[in-house]
BASE-885630 format. One record per residue (C-alpha): z, x, y; residue number from 1. Coordinates in Angstrom, 3 decimals. Layout:
<nodes>
<node w="Z" u="X" v="Y" pos="NUM"/>
...
</nodes>
This chain:
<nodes>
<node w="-61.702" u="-211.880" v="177.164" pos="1"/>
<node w="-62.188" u="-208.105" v="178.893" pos="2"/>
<node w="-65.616" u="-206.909" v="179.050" pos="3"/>
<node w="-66.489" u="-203.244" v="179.780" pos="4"/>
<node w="-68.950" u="-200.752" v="179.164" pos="5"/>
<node w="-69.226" u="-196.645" v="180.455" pos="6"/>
<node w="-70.033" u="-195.223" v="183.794" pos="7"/>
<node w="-74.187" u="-195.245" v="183.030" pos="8"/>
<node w="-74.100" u="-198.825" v="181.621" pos="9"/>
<node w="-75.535" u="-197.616" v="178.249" pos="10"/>
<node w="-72.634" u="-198.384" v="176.685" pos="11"/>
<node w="-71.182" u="-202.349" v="176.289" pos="12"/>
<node w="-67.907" u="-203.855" v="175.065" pos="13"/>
<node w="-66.176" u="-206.676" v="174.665" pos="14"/>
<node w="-62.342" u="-207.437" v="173.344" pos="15"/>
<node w="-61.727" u="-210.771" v="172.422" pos="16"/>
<node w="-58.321" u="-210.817" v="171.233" pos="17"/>
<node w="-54.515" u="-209.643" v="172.991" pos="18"/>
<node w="-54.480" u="-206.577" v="174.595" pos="19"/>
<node w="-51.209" u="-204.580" v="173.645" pos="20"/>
<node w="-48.431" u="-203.670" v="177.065" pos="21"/>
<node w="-49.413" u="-200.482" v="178.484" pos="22"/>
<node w="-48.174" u="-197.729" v="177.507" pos="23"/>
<node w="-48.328" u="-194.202" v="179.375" pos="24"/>
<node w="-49.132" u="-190.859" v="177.593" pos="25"/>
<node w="-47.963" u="-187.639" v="178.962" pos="26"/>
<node w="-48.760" u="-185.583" v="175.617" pos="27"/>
<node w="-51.210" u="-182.367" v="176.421" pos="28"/>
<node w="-54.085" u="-184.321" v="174.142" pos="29"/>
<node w="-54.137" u="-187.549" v="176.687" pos="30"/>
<node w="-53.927" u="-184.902" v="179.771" pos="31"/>
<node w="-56.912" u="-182.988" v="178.634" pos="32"/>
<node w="-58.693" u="-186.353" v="177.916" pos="33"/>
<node w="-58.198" u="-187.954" v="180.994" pos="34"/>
<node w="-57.980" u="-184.742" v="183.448" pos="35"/>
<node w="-54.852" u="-186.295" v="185.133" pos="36"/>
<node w="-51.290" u="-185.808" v="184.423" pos="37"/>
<node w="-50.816" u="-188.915" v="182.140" pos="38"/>
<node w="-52.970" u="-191.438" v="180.224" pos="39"/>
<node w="-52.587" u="-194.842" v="180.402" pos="40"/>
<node w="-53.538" u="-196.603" v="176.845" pos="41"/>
<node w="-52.947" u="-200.089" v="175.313" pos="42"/>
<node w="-53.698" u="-200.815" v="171.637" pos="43"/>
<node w="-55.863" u="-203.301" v="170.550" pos="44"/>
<node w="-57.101" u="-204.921" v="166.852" pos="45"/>
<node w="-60.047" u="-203.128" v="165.685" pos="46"/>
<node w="-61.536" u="-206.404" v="164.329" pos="47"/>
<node w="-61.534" u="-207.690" v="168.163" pos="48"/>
<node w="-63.769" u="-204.691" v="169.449" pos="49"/>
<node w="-67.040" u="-205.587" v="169.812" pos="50"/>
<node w="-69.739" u="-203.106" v="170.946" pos="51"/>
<node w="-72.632" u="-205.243" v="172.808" pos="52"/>
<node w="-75.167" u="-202.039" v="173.515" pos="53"/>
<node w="-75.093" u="-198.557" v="172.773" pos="54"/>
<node w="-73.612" u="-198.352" v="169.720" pos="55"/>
<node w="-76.233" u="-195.584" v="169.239" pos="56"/>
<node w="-74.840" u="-193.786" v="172.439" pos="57"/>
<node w="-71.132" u="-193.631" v="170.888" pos="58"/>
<node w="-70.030" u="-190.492" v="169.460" pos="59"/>
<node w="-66.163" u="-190.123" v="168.062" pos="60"/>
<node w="-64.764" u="-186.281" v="168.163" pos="61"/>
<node w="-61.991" u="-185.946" v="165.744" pos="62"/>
<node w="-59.079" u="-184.313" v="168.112" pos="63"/>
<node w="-56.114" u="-183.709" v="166.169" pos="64"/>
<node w="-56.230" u="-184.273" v="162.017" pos="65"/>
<node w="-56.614" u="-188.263" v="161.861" pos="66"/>
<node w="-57.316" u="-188.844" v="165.190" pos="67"/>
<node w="-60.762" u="-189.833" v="166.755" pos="68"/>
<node w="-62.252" u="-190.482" v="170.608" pos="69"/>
<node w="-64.799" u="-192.318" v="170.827" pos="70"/>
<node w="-66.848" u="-191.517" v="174.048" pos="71"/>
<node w="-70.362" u="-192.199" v="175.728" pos="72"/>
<node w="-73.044" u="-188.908" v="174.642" pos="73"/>
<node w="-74.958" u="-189.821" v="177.539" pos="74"/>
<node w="-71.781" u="-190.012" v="180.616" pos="75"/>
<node w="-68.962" u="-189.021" v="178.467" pos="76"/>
<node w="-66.841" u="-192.224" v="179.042" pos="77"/>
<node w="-64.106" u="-193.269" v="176.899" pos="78"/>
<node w="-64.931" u="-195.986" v="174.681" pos="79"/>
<node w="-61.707" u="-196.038" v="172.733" pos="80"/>
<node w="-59.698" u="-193.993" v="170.085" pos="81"/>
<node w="-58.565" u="-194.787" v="166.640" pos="82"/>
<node w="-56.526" u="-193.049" v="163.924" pos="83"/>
<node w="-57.416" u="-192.513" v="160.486" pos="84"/>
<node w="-54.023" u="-194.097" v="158.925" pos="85"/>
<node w="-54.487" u="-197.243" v="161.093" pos="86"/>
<node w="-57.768" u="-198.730" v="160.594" pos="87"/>
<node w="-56.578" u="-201.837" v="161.917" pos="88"/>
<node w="-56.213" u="-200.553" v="165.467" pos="89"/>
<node w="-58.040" u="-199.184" v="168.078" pos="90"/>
<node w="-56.480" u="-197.803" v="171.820" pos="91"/>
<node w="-58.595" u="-198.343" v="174.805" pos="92"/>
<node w="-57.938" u="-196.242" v="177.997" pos="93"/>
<node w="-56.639" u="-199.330" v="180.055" pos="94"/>
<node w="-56.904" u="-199.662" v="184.164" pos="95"/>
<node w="-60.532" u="-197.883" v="184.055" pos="96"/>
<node w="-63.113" u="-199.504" v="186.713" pos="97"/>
<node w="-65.259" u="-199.852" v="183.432" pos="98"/>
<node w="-62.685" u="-202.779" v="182.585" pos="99"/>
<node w="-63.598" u="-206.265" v="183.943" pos="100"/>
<node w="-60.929" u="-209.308" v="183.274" pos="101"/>
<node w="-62.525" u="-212.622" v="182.860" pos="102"/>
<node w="-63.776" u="-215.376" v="180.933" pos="103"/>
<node w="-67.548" u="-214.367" v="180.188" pos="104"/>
</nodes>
């Protein structure tokens, strides 16, 4: 299991299921996102997302036709993204400090 949450705690996940290889995004949408010169993103299954707290604090912004962040209105964290055609998915922002590996 990987727990998580954003930088002012408001915000708490959890992902239960297999977390997809990393992949790294150099496309001009992840390097405005993440202010660096790459993203580094891993795909998930929607249904193994589970918000904990905040879900009142998360806010998506649609960035390209289909495509939605999700991010904390209070810090402005990542949460995660999803597209529109893919329902089934979601893409979390891997290798964040907000990301804790273990078993509870």
């Amino acid at each position: 299991m990987l727990t998580g949450g954003c930088l002012c705690g408001g915000v708490r996940f959890e992902i239960t299921g297999e977390i997809g290889s990393p992949s790294f995004c150099h496309c001009s949408q992840c390097r405005h996102a993440s202010g660096s010169a790459f993203a580094t993103n891993a795909g998930i299954s929607a249904a193994d997302f589970h918000l904990r707290a905040g879900a009142d604090l998360v806010r998506e912004y649609e960035s390209s036709p289909g495509q939605f962040r999700a991010f904390c209105s209070r810090c402005g964290s990542p949460v995660y993204s999803r597209r529109r055609d893919h329902p089934e998915l979601f893409t979390i922002t891997d290798g964040l400090p907000q990301l804790e590996r273990g078993d509870a």
